[in-house]
N, C-alpha and C positions, 0 to 999 in steps of 0.2 A: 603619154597622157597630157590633158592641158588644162589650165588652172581655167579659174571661171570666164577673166578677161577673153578667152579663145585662143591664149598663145601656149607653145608647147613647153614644158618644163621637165627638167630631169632628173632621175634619182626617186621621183615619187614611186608611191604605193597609194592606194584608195584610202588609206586611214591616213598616210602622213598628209595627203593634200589639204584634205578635210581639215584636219588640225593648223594647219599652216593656213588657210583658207581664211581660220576662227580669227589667227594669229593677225591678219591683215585687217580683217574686220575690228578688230579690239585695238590697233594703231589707229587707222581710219575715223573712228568715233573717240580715240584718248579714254578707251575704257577697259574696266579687265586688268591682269597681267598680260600680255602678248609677249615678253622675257621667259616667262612660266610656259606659255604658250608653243610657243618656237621651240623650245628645247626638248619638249614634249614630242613634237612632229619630227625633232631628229633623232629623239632615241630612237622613233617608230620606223626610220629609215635617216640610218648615217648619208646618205647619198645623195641625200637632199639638197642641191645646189642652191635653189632659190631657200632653202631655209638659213643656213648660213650666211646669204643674204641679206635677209630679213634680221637674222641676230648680228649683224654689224652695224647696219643701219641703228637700230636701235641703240644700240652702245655710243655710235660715236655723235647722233644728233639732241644728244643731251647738253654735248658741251662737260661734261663730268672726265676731267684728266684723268681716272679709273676704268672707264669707258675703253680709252684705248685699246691698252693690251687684249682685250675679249674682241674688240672689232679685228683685229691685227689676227689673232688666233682663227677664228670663224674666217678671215678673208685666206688664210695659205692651208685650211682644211679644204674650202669650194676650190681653191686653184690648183688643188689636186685631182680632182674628181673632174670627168665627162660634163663639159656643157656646151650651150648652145649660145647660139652667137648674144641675143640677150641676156644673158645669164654672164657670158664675158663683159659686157661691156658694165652690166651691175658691179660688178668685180675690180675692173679698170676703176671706175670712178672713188668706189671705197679703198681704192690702194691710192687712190690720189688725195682723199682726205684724211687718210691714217698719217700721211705726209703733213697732213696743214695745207693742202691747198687745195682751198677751201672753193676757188673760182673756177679750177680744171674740172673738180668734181661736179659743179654745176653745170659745165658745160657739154661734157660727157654725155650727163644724164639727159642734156637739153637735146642732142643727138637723138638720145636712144626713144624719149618721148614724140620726137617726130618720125621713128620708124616703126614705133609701135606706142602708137598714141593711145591704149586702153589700158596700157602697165601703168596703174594707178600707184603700185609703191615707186615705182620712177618717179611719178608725177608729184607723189607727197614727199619723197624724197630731196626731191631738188625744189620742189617749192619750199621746204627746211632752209637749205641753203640759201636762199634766195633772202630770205630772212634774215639769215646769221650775218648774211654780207651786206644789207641794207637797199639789195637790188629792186624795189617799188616795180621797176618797167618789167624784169621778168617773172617778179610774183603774179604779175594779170599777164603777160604776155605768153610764159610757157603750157600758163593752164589755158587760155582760149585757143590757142591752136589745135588743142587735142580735144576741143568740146563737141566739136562733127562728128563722130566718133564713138559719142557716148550716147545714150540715153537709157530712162526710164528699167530697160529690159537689164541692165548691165550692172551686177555687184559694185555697190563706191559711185555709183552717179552721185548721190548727194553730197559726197564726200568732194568731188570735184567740182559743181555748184559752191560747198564750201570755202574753197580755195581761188575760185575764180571771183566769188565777193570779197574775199581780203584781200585780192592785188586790184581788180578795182576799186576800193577802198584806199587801199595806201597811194593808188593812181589818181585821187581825187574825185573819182567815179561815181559820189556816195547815195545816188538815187537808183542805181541798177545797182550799187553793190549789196543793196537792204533789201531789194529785189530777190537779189540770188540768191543772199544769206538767208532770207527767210523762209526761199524756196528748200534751203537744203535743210530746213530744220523742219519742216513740215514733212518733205521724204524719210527724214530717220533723225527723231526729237531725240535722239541722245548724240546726234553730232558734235562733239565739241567747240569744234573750229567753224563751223557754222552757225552757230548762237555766238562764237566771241568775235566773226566776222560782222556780225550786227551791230555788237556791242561797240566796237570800232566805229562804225559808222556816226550812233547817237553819239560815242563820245567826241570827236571831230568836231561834230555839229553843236554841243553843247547841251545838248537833247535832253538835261539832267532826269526831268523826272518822264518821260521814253525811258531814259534807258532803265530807271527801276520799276518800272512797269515791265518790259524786255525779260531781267531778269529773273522777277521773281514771277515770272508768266506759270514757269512749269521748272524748278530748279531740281525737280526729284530728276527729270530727264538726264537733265547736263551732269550735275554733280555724282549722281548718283555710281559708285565703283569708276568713278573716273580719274586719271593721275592729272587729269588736266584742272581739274573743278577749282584747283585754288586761283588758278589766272584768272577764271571766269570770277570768281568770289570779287578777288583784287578788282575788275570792274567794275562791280557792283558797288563797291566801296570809294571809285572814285567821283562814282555818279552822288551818291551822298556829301562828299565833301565838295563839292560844288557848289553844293547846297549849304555848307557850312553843318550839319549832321554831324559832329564831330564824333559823341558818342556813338554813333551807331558805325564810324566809320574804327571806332575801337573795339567796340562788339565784336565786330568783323575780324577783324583783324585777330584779337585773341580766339578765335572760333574759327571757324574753316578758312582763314587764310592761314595762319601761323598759329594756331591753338598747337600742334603737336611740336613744333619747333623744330619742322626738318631740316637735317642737311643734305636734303637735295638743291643742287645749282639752282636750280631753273625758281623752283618754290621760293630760295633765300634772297631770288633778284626780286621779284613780286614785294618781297616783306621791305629788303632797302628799298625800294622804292618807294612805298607806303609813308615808312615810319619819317624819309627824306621829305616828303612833300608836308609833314606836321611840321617836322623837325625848322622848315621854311618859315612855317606861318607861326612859329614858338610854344608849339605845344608841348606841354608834359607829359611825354610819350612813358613815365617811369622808369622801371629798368630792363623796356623790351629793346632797346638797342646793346643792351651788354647780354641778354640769353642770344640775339642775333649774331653779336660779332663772335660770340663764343663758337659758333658755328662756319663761321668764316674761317675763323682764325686756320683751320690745316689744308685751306686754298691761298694763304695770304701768299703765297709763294709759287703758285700753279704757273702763272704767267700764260698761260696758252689762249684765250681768248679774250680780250682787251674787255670786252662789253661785261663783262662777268667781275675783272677787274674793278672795274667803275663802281661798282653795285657794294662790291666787297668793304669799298672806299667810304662808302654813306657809311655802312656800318661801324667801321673802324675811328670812323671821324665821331658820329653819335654817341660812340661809349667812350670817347676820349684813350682811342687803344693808338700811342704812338708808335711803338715798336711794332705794330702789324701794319699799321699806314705804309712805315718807312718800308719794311716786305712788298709789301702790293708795287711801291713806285720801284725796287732794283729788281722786281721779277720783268716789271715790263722795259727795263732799261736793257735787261738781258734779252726779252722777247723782240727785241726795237735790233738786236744785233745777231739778230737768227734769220734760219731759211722760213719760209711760209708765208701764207698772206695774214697774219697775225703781227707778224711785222707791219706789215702796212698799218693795220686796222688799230697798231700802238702808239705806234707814231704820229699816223694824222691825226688821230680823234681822241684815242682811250688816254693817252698818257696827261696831254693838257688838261683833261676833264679831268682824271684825277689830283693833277694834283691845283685846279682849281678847287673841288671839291675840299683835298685839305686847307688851302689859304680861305675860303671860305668857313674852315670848323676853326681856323685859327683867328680868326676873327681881320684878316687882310683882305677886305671885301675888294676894294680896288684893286687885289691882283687875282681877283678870281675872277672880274669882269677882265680884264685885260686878257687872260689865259682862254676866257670859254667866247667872246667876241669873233674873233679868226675864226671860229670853228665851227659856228652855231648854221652855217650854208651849205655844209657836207659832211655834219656829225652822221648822215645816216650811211658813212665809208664803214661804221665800227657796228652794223647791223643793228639788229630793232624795229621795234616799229615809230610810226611818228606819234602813238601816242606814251610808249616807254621817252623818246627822246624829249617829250616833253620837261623832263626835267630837265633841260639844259638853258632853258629859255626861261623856268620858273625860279633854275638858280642866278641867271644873270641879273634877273628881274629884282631879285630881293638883294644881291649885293649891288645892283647900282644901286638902289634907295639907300642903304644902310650906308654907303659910302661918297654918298651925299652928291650922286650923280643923278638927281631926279630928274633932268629933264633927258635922259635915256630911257631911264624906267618910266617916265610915263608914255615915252613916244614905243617901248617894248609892249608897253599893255595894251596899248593902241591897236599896234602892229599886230596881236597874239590873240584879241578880241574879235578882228575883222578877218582873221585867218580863219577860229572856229566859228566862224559866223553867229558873234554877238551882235553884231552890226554896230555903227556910229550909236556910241553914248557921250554924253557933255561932260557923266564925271573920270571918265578916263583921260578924256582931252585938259578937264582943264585945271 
């Protein structure tokens, strides 16, 4: 049998492909359960190699230390069963980031997409990675070489349209990356990654009210049943505080960004981020950074992925949580002396950021510019995007003023004006 891309797969039956099929569509667009999905298609056929596949994947590009052991299970269920040389090498790469190595798995995959350039879970796959490890050059690099390849006729074109405008995007690209992002939301309006590829774009640009025009164009599309809708939200919200919108960026905020208060990883980086960028300009956030940190609090110790670390650290600083700070900096002390590229990604970037972040809450603004300074040239080693790492340039920014190195912070707002293309203004200069 062969799935829709036209490569062969093993283990199926006509109902589990189907389902598995759903299963890749519902990742594709960040909609649906595809976890619900996937599991489905293996009851319907244990044999299902690319399913096991697909529920690893899943598991482990959350970044969620619980994730694991379910990717680790599903990868020595498929390495038991008959597959095909695609299907091993999917296999390979998920045993190399159940390890923590996080750049082998990328590379793997970067193989397997140039011998079979229409395995779009490949492609969405390792464009995750490409993410997590702050790679810019192969977020656009590994998806245009398999864009010959695709077209119109083929299940996930849009989807790779999507992806191909957010590594031109994070490439500096951003007139063909609005191009292609808004091409892939035109082919299938409930894309997620393709509406937040836009959103990148305006927000770069500065684009303020673009990007809430963007947003609230057709939000039933994006948001609607999708796991992704609070990132897209979180954008929405920063195009408002741009603006200074402060309430509407709390609306937001208590509402489909962090109204239900998850703790999922990925939702509780959105909300540190959020509540961090008030927390900057002295807003009285009330007491949504101690419902936040309360939800940190049983990763204060995870240690496995530095940038998740960082995130944790707003929270923990905002509610004044010392004893879970002090967790986050010896989990990555331990992470700094372990195998994986998590090590790395602790040691360059994540660990000075944190605990800038604390001498920052502690009110030691001069060693929070001195800690985030060194780092502010290759903070994207600890993954992100350039508009997440924006908080690194907005914290140095307010503790050089605060610690009375204005003429840094003015020459940073300069600098960070003419990056998002504010262009030359006199009251930043003078």
């Amino acid at each position: 049998m062969k799935e829709s891309n036209g490569y062969d797969i093993s283990g199926a039956t006509p109902e589990s492909l189907d389902t598995l099929e759903k299963g890749l569509y519902e990742l594709r667009c960040y909609v649906g359960d595809p976890v619900a999905t996937v599991n489905k298609a293996l009851a319907e056929s244990p044999t299902l190699v690319m399913g096991y596949v697909l529920r690893a994947w899943l598991h482990l590009l959350g970044t969620e230390p619980a994730g694991v052991p379910v990717a680790r299970e599903a990868h020595a269920a498929a390495e038991a069963l008959p597959a095909n040389d695609r299907e091993r090498r999917h296999l390979h790469a998920i045993g190399e980031l159940i390890e923590g190595r996080w750049r082998a798995a990328g590379l793997v995959l970067e193989d397997v997409s140039i011998d079979y350039p229409r395995d779009g879970l490949a492609l969405q796959a390792g464009h995750s990675i490409d993410f997590f490890t702050g790679d810019s050059r192969m977020l656009r690099d590994r998806i245009v070489r398999a864009l010959p390849s695709w077209d119109k006729s083929i299940p996930g074109y849009h989807a790779t349209l999507g992806m191909y405008a957010f590594g031109l995007e994070e490439t500096g690209d951003y007139a063909r990356a609005e191009s292609a992002g808004r091409l892939s939301v035109e082919l299938e309006p409930r894309d997620g990654w393709g509406q937040h590829a836009v959103a990148h774009v305006l927000e770069m640009q500065d684009r303020r009210r673009d990007g809430i025009a963007w947003m609230r164009r057709n939000p039933e599309a994006w948001s609607r049943e999708s796991f992704f809708a609070g990132h897209n939200w979180w954008h929405l919200a920063l195009f408002h505080l741009g603006l200074d919108e402060i309430d509407e960026v709390l609306a937001l905020f208590d509402g489909p960004i962090y109204g239900k208060k998850s703790n999922v990883i990925l939702e509780m980086i959105d909300a540190s981020a959020l509540l961090w960028r008030l927390y900057l300009r002295g807003v009285d956030v009330g007491n949504r950074f101690q419902i936040l940190a309360d939800n940190w609090t049983p990763f204060a110790a995870a240690g496995n992925y530095a940038f998740n670390d960082v995130h944790a650290m707003m929270a923990f600083v905002g509610a004044n949580r010392t004893e879970e700070a002090g967790a986050v900096l010896e989990a990555q002390r331990s992470a700094i002396a372990a195998d994986g590229d998590n090590a790395d990604f602790a040691h360059e970037v994540g660990h000075p950021a944190a605990l800038a972040i604390k001498s920052f809450g502690d009110g030691n603004y001069a060693e929070a510019v001195r800690l985030l300074r060194p780092i502010r040239s290759y903070a994207h080693r600890f993954g992100g995007s350039h508009a997440q790492r924006d908080l690194i340039d907005l914290t140095i920014i307010e503790a050089a003023a605060r610690s009375g190195q204005e003429r840094l912070a003015r020459a940073l707002r300069v600098e960070r004006g003419q990056v998002k293309g504010e262009g030359f203004r006199k009251d930043t200069a003078a």
